[in-house]
MARNU-322866 format. One record per residue: residue number from 1; x, y, z of N, C-alpha, C in turn; residue in three letters. Coordinates in Angstrom, 3 decimals. Atoms other than C-alpha are relative to their C-alpha. Example, Ala and Ser with C-alpha at 12.3 -4.5 7.8 and 13.67 -1.06 7.14 Angstrom:
2
R  nr   n.east  n.north     n.up  ca.east ca.north    ca.up   c.east  c.north     c.up rest
R   1    0.890   -1.190    0.000   12.300   -4.500    7.800    0.900    1.200    0.000  ALA
R   2   -0.820   -1.190   -0.060   13.670   -1.060    7.140   -0.770    1.090    0.730  SER
This chain:
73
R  nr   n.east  n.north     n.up  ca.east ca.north    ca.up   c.east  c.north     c.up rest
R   1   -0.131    0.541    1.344  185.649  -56.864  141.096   -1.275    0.300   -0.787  UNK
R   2    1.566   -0.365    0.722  183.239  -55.682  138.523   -0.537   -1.436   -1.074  UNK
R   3    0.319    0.420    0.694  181.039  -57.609  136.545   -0.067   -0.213   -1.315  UNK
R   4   -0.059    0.254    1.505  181.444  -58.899  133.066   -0.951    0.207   -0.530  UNK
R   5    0.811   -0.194    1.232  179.895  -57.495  130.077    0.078   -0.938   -0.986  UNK
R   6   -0.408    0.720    1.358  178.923  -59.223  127.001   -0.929    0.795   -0.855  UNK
R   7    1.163   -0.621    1.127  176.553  -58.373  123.977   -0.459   -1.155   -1.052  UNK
R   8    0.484    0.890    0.856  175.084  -60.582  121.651    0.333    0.037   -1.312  UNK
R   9   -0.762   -0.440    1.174  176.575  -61.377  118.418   -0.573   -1.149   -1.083  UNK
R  10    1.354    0.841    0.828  173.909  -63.225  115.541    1.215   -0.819   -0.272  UNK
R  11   -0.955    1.153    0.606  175.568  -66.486  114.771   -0.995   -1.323   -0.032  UNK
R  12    1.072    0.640    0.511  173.828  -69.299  113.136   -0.326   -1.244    1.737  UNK
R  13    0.023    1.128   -1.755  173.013  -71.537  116.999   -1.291    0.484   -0.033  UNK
R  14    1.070   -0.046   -0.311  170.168  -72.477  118.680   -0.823    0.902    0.318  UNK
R  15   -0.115   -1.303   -0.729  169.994  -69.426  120.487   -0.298    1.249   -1.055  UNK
R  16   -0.214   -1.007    1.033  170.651  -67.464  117.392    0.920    1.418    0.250  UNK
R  17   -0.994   -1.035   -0.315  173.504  -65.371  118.776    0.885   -0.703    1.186  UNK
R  18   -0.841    0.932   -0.977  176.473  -66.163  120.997    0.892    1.491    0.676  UNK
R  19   -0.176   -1.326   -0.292  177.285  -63.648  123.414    2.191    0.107    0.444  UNK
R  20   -1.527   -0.133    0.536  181.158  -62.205  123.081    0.076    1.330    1.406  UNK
R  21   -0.533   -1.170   -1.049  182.889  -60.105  126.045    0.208    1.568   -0.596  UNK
R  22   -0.558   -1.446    0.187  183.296  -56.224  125.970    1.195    0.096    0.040  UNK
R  23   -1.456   -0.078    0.437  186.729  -56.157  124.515    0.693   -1.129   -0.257  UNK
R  24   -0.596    1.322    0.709  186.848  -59.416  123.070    0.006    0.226   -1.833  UNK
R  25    0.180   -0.306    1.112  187.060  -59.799  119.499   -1.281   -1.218   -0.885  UNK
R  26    1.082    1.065    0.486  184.481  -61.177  116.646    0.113    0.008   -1.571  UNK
R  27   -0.004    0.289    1.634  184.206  -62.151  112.732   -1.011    0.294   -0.349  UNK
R  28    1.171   -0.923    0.446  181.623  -59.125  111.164    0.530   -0.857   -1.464  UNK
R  29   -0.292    0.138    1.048  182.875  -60.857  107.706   -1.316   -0.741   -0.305  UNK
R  30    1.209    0.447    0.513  179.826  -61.716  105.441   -1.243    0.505    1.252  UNK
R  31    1.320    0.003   -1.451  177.121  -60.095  108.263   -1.733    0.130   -0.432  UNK
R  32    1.433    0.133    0.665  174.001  -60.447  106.100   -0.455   -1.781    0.445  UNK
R  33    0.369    0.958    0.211  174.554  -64.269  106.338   -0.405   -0.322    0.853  UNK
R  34    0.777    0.119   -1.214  172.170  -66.374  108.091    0.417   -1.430    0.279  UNK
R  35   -0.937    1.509    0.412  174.449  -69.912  107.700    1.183    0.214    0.935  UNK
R  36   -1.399    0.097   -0.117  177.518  -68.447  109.427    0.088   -0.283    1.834  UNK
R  37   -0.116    0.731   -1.376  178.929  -69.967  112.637    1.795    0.100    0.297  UNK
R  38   -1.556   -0.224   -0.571  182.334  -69.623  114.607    0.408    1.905   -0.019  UNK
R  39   -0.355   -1.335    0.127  182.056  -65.666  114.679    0.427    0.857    1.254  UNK
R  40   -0.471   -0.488   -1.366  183.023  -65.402  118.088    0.762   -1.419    0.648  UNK
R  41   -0.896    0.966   -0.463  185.425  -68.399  120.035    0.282    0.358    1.315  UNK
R  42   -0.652   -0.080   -0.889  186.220  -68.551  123.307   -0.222    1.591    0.899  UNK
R  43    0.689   -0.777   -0.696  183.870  -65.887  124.697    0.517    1.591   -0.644  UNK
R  44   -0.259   -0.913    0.147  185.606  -63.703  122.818    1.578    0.306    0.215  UNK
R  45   -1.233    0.051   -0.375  189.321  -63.806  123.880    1.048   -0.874   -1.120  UNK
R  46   -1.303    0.397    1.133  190.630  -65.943  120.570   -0.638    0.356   -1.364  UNK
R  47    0.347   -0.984    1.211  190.683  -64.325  117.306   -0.563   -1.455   -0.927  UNK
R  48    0.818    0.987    0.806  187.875  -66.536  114.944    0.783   -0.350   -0.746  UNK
R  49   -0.358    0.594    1.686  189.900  -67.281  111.902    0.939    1.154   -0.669  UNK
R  50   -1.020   -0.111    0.935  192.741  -66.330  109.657   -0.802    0.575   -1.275  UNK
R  51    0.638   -0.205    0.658  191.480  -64.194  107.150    0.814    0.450   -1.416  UNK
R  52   -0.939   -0.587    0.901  192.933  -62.711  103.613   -0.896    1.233   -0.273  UNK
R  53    0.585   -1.291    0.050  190.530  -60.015  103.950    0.714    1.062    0.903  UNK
R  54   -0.459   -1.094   -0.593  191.679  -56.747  105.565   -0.930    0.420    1.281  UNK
R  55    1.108   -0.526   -0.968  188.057  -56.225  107.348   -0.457   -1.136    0.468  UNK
R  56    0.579    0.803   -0.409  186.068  -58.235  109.143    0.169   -0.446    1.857  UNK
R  57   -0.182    0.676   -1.047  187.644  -59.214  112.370    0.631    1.506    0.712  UNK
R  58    0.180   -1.186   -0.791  187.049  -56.335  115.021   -0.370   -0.616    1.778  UNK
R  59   -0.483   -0.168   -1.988  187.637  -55.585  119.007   -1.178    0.236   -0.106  UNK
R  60    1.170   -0.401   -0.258  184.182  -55.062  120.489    0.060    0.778    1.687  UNK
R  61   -0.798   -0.700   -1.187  184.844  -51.726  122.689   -1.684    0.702    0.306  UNK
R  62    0.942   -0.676   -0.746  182.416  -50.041  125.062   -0.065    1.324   -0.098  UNK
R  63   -0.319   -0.798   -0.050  181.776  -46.539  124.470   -1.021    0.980    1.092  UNK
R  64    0.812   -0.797   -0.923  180.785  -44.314  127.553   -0.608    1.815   -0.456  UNK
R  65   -0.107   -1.085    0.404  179.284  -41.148  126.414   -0.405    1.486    1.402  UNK
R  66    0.362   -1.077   -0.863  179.592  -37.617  128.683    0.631   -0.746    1.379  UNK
R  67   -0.065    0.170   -1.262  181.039  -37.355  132.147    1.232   -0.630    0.555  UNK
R  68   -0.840    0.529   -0.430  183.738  -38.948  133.931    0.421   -1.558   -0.488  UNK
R  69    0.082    1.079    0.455  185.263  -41.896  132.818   -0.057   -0.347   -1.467  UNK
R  70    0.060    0.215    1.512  185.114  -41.299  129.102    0.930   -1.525   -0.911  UNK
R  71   -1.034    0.331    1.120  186.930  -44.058  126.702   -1.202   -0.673   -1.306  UNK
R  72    0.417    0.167    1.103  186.200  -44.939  123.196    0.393   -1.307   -0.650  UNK
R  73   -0.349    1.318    0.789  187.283  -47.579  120.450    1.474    0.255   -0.028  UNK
């Protein structure tokens, strides 16, 4: 069984980021702000929020570059 990836994803917490699984999803909407909170849920596995925007809420994919094993976004 391999080990879980994550990555760090700025969200207003103690911490100042809340880390989100490799192929979970996250809420890039407004990403300047330094106020915003709930941009990741549930490690990553439930989609943040209902949006009426088109952008914002994106898969976070691993990309291997060269060699065996290739995949992309």
């Amino acid at each position: 069984m391999m080990d879980r990836e994550y990555v760090g994803i700025r969200q207003a917490t103690q911490k100042g980021y809340i880390e989100c699984e490799i192929g979970g999803v996250a809420d890039f909407s407004y990403p300047t702000s330094k106020l915003r909170r709930g941009r990741v849920q549930g490690g990553g596995h439930v989609c943040p929020t209902l949006t009426s925007q088109s952008m914002g809420i994106c898969r976070i994919e691993k990309i291997v570059r060269g060699g065996a094993g290739r995949y992309a976004a």
